[in-house]
C-alpha positions as CSV (number, residue, x, y, z in Angstrom):
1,X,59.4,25.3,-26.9
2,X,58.5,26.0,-30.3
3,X,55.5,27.6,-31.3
4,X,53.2,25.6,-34.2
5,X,50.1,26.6,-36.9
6,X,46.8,26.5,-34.7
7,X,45.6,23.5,-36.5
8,X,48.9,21.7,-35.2
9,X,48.1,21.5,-31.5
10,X,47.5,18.7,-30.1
11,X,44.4,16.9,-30.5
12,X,44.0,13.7,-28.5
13,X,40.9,12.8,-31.2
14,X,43.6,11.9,-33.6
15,X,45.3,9.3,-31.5
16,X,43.4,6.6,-33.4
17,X,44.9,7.3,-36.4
18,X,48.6,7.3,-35.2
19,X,50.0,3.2,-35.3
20,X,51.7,2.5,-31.5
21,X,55.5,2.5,-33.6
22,X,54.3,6.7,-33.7
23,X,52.9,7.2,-30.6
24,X,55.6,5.5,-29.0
25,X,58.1,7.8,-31.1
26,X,56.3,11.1,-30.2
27,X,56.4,10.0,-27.0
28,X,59.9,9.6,-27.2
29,X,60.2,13.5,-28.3
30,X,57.9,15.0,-26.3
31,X,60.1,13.4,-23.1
32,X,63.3,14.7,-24.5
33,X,61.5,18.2,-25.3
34,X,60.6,18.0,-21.5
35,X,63.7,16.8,-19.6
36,X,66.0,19.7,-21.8
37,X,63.6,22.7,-21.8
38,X,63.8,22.7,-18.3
39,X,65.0,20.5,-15.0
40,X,63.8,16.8,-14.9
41,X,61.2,16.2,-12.0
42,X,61.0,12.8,-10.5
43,X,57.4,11.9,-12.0
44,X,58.9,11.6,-15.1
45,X,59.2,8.1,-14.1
46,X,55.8,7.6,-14.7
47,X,56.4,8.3,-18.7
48,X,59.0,6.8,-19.3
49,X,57.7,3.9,-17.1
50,X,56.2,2.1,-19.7
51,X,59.1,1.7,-22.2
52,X,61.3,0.5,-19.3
53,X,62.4,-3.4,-19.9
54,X,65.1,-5.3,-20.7
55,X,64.0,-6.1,-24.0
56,X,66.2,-3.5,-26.1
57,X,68.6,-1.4,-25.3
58,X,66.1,1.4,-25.9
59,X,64.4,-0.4,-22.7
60,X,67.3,-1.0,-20.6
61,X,67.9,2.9,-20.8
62,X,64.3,4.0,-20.1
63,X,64.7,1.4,-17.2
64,X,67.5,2.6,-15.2
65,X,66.2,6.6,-15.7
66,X,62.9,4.9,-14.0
67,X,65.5,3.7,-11.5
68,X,67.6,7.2,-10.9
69,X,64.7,8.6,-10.4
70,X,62.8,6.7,-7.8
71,X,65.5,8.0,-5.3
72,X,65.6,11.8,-7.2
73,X,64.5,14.8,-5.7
74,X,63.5,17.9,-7.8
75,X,66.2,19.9,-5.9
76,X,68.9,17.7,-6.7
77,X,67.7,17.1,-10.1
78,X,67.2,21.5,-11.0
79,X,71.0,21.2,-9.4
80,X,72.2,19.2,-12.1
81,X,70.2,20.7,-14.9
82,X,72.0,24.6,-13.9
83,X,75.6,22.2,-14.4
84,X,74.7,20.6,-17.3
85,X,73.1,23.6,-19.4
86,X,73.4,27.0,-17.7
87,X,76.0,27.2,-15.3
88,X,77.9,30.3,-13.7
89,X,78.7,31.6,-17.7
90,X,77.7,28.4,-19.2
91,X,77.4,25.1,-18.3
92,X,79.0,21.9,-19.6
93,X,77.0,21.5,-22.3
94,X,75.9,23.9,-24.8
95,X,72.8,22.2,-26.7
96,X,72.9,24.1,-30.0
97,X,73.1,22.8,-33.6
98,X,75.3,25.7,-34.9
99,X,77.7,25.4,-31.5
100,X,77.9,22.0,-32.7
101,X,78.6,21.8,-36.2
102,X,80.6,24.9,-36.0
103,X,82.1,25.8,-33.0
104,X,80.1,29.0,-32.7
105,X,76.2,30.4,-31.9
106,X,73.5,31.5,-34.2
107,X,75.9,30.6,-37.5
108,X,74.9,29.0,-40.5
109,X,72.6,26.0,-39.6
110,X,70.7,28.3,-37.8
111,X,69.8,30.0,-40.3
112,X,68.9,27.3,-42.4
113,X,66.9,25.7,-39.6
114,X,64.8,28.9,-39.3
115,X,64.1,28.8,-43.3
116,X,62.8,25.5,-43.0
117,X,60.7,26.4,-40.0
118,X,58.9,29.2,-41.7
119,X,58.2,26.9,-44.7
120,X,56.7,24.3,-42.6
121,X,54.3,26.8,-40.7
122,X,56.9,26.6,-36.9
123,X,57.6,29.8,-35.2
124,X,59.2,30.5,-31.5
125,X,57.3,32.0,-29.4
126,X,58.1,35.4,-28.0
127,X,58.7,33.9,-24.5
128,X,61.5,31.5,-25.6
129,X,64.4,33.7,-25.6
130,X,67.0,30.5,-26.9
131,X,67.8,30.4,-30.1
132,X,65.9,27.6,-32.4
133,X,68.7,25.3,-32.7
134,X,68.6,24.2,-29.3
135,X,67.6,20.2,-29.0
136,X,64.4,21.0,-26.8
137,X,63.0,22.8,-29.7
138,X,64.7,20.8,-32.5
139,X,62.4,17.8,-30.5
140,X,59.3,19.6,-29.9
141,X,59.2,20.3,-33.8
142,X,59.2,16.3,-34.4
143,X,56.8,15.7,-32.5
144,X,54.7,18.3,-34.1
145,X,55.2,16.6,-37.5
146,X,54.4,13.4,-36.3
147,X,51.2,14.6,-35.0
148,X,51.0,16.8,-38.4
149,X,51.2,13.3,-40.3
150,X,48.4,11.9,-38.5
151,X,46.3,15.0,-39.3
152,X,47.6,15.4,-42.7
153,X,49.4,18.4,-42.3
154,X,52.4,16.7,-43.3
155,X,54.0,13.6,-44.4
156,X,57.0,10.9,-43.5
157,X,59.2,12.9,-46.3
158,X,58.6,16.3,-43.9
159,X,59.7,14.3,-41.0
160,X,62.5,12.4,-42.6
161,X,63.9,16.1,-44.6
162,X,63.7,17.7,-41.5
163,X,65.0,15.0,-39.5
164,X,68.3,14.5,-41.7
165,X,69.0,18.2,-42.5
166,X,68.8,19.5,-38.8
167,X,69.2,16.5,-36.4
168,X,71.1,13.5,-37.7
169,X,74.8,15.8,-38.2
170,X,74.6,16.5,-34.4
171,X,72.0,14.9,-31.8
172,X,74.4,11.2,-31.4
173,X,77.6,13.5,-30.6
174,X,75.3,15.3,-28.5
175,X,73.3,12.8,-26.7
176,X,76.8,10.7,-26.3
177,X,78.3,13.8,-24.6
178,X,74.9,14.1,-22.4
179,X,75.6,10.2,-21.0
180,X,79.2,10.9,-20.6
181,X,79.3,14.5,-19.0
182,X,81.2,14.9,-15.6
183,X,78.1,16.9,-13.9
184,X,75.9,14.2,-15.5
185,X,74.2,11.6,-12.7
186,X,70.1,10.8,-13.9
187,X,70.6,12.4,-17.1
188,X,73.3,10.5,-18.0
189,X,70.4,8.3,-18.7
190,X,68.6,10.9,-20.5
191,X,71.8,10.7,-22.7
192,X,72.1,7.4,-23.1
193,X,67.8,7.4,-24.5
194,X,68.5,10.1,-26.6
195,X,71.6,8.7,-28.2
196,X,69.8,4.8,-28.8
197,X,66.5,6.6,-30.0
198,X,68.2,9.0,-32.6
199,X,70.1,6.1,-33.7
200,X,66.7,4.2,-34.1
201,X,65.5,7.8,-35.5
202,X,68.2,7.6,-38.4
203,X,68.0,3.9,-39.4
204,X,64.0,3.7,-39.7
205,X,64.5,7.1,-42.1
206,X,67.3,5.2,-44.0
207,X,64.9,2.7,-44.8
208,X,62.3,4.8,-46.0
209,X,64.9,6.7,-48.5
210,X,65.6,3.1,-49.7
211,X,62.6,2.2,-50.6
């Protein structure tokens, strides 16, 4: 959803360097970058297949979307993304950081947001019409500065700045709201994921501002 530097794409000839703690969490964004950019399709069971056990809680999450989505069609799945997110005027969620943390579109942390995206070398591309803020993108630029880190591009201070400043205030609530929304049936799993993982997110960057 979000458009990077050239030397930011990805390149499958770094994988070595990345430990499986980051590949697993760039996996982890590049799925939610997926499922809310546009509607789930069943074969995401296949990647989120192998963090689905019973193990965590993390695990019991990715194990029951595996499970929703073994009986899913991509009609009935596109059906509850237009509920969710679009809607006839909107749907029931609006997945914005400045509708979140103020009530209202394109405010404040937008702005901010888009400062910190031209100091870090992210632009949207001219076919995303959405504002910046949404979570897709907020995710897609994650997983950008993980694979950044590996390259050198960027370090765990990029991630962890942009991580507290534009997804910590809002992504729980948001993700919480995802696992309990009315029109909500396989991504009420999605919800449930993203609420664990950010939660995992912001205690694993707690300890690096510790130490």
């Amino acid at each position: 959803m979000t458009g990077t530097r050239d030397n930011l794409a990805m390149d499958k000839s770094h994988e070595a360097e990345r430990s499986p703690e980051e590949l697993a969490r760039q996996a982890f964004y590049a799925f939610l970058t997926r499922v809310l950019a546009r509607p789930m399709d069943p074969s995401e069971a296949a990647s989120i297949a192998p963090f689905a056990d019973v193990g965590s809680d993390l695990g019991r999450a990715a194990q029951g979307l595996a499970s929703d989505l073994e009986n899913a069609d991509s009609a009935r799945l596109g059906r509850e993304f237009h509920d969710l997110f679009i809607g006839v005027g909107r749907g029931e969620l609006l997945p914005f950081a400045s509708y979140y943390l103020t009530g209202f579109l394109n405010e404040k942390p937008l702005a901010v947001l888009r400062g910190d995206m031209r100091r870090l070398g992210f632009a949207r591309p001219d076919s995303v019409k959405e504002p910046e803020d949404h979570m897709g993108s907020l995710c897609d630029i994650m997983c950008h500065l993980i694979e950044g880190t590996a390259m050198g591009e960027f370090d765990i201070y990029d991630q962890d700045q942009f991580f507290s400043a534009h997804l910590k205030p809002w992504a729980g609530k948001f993700f919480a709201d995802l696992e309990k929304a009315k029109t909500a049936d396989a991504y009420r799993n999605v919800g449930r994921i993203g609420r664990i993982f950010m939660t995992i997110e912001e205690q694993s960057f707690g300890m690096i501002a510790r130490a």
